[in-house]
N, C-alpha and C positions, 0 to 999 in steps of 0.2 A: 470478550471481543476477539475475532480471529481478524488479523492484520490480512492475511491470505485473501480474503472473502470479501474483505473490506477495499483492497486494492483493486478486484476483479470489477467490486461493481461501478466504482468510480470510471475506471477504463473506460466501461458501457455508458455511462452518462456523458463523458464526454466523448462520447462516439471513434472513439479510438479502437485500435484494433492489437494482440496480442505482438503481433508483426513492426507495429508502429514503438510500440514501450519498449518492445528485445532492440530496435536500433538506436532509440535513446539512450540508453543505459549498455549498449555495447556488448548486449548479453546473446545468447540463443533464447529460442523460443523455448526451446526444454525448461533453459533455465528460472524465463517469468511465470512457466507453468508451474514450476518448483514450487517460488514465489505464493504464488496463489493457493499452497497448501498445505503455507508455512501458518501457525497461529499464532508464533512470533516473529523479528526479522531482526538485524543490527540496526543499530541508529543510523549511521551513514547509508543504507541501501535508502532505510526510509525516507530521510533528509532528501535525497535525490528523487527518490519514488516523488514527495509532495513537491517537488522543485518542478519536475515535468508535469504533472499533473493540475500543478498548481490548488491543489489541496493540501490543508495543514490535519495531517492523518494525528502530528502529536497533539493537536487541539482533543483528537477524538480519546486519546488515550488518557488527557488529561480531566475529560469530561467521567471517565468511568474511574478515576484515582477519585476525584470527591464527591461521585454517587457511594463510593466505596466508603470515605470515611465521615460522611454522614450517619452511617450506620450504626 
């Protein structure tokens, strides 16, 4: 899972814009572009990242921890 990639397309679904997330989060645009191509990120960015978003991105990561140990 790239968290980067995952973050971008969420943004697009809920029709937000690059400009919109960098004022949430109090960042520059550089910085969410960073973001977007990162394939990890801290807990804290992401806790915030699914707080504005209103997506639980750790649901997703939790979903590839027990495809993983299914195995």
């Amino acid at each position: 899972m790239h968290i980067g990639n995952l973050i971008r397309e969420k943004l697009e679904e809920k029709q937000r814009t690059v400009v919109w997330l960098a004022h949430e989060l109090s960042y520059s645009r550089t910085n969410v572009y960073k973001i977007f191509a990162k394939s990890s990120i801290d807990t804290h960015v992401l806790m915030r990242i699914s707080q504005i978003l209103r997506y639980d991105f750790f649901r997703d990561y939790s979903h590839e921890l027990g495809e993983e140990c299914r195995e």
